[in-house]
N, C-alpha and C positions, 0 to 999 in steps of 0.2 A: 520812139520808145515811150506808152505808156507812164505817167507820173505813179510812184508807188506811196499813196497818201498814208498817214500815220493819226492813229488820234491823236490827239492835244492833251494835256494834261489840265483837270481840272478842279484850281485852288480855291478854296472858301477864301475871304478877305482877307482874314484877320493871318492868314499864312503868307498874303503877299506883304502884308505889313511887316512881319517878323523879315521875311528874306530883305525887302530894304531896307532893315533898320538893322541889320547880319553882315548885307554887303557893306554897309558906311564902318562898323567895326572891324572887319575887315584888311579895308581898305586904309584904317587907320584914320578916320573920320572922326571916329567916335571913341573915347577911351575912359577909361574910368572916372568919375569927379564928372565928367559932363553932363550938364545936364540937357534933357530934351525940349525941343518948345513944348508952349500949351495947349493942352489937347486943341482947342479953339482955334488955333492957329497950324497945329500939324496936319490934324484932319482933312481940313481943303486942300492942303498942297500935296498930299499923297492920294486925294481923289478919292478917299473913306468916309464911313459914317463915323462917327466918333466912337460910337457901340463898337464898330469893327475894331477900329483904333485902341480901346479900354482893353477885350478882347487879348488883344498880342500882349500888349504892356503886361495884363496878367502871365500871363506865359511867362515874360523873361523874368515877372518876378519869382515866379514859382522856381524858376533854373536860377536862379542868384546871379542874375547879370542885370538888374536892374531893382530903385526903391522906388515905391512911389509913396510923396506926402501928400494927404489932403491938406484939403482949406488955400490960405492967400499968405502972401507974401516970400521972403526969399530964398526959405526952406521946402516951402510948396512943388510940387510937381516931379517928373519922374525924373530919377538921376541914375545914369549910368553906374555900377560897382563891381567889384571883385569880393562874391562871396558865395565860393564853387562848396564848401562844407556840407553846414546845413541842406543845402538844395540835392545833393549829391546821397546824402544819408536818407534822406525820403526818399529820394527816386530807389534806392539800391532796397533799404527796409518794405518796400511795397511789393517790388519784386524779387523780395522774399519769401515774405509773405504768399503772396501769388502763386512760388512754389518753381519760380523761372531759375533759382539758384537754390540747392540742396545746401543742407548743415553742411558735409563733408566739403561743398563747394567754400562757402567760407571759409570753414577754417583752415582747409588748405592754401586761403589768398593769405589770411591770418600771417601764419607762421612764415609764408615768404617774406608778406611785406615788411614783419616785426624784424625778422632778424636782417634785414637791410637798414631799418632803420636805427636798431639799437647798433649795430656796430659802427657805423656812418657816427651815430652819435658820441661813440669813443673817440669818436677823430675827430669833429667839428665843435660839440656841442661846450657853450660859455660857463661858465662858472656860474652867470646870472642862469642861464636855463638849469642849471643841475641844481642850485639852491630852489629855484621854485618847483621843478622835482620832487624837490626832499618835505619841501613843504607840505607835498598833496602825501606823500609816504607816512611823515609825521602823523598830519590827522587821521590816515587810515587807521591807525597804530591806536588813540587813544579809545582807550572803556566805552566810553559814552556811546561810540558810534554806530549808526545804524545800518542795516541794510541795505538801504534806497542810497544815502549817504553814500556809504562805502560803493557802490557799486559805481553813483555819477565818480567820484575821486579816481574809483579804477581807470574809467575810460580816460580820462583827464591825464591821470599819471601817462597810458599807452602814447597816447595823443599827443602831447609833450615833448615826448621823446621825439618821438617821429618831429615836428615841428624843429625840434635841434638839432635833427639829423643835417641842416641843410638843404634838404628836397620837398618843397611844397607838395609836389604831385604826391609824392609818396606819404606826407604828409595828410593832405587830403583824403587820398585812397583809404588813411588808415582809420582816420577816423567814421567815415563813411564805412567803410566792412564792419567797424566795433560796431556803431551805433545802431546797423541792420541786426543784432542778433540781443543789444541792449535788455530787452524783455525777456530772453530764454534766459539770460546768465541769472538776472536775476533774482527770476527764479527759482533758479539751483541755487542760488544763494542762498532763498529764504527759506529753502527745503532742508537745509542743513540743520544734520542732527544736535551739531555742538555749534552754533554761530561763534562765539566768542573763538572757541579752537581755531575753526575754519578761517575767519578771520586773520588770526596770527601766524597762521601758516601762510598764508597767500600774503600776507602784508614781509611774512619774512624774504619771501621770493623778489617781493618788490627791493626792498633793502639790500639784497644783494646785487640784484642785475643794478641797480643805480651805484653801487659800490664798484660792481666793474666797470660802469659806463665812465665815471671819474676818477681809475687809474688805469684807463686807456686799451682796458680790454673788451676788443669789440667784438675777438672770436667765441670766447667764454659768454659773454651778454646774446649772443647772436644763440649759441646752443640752449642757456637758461631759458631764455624768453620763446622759445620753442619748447621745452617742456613745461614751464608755464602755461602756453596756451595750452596745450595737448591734454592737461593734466585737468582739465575743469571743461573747456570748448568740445575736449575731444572724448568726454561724459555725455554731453548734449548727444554726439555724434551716435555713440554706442546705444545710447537710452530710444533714439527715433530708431535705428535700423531694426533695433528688440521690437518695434510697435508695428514697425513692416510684415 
């Protein structure tokens, strides 16, 4: 019987480095706090140029699985970590951008992930996290405040929550969905005809869904926080399909 040959798959370097430095995480080799040898020293035992070597290292920093320090001494060099956020919110915000997920796509992850997370948060969330809460509520709330301001505090306050819900992932997820749409909201923020008005209504909304979150109503907080989104995200929605 004839041999039925297959091509081979063929990886540039810097891919064979990421999958062994994937498999040792894994395998449990490698875990957060550790750090890597020096490129000087990795480089020949994995059989790379160090170029190739730099190469990956970039990659995992860009995915938040990895820092790298320059310079010398015992802060230096690249350290394993756990920081899925940020890395997660670029990835998702580009292929927004890009057009790989529609408005209507987000906000319908929106509203799922919020109200899992606001009512989760009636049930877990500490006295310390509903005070720091209150805190980001409070400054939405005073005069002074601005646009750009209010808008990072929004994400902050949503963020929050989700973070006390008890579910990293959901957690994660949520502020990576806010932060892909961060520039639209804004936007409609600063397009507002009455700011100060707009403001106080949306800062009112906050004040209440944290008032149900701290006496333990998570199904009320789960519906508000659903028309919150809907009620400003789901403008965005209506305003692009008008442009279709």
């Amino acid at each position: 019987m004839p041999v039925e040959w297959q091509p081979v798959r063929q990886s540039r370097t810097h891919e064979l480095v990421l999958q062994s430095i994937e498999q040792r995480v894994f395998a449990g080799e490698l875990r957060a706090g550790d750090r890597l040898p020096p490129e000087r020293e990795l480089a020949p035992v994995l059989g790379v140029s160090r170029s190739a070597l730099r190469e990956a290292l970039r990659v995992l920093e860009t995915i938040g699985v990895l820092v790298a320090q320059p310079g010398r001494g015992p802060d230096a060099g690249a350290r394993i970590v756990r920081n899925p956020d940020d890395a997660l919110g670029r990835l998702l915000r580009l292929h927004f951008a890009l057009g790989s997920y529609s408005l209507h796509d987000v906000l319908e992850a929106r509203v799922v992930l919020e109200r899992s997370s606001f009512e989760a948060a009636a049930r877990h969330a500490s006295k310390e996290d509903l005070d720091k809460a209150e805190a980001l509520v409070v400054r939405m709330g005073e005069p002074d405040v601005e646009v750009v301001e209010f808008n990072d505090l929004d994400t902050r306050f949503h963020v929050h929550i989700a973070r006390s819900s008890g579910n990293e992932l959901t957690s994660t997820l949520t502020s990576a969905v806010r932060e892909s749409v961060r520039p639209l909201i804004l936007r409609a923020l600063e397009e507002a005809e009455d700011w100060p008005a707009a403001a106080a209504a949306l800062n009112a909304e906050h004040t209440e869904l944290l008032r149900l979150v701290r006496a333990g109503k998570g199904a009320k907080a789960a519906d508000l926080v659903e028309q919150h989104i809907r009620s400003l995200h789901g403008t965005l929605v209506d305003e692009s399909a008008e442009r279709l």
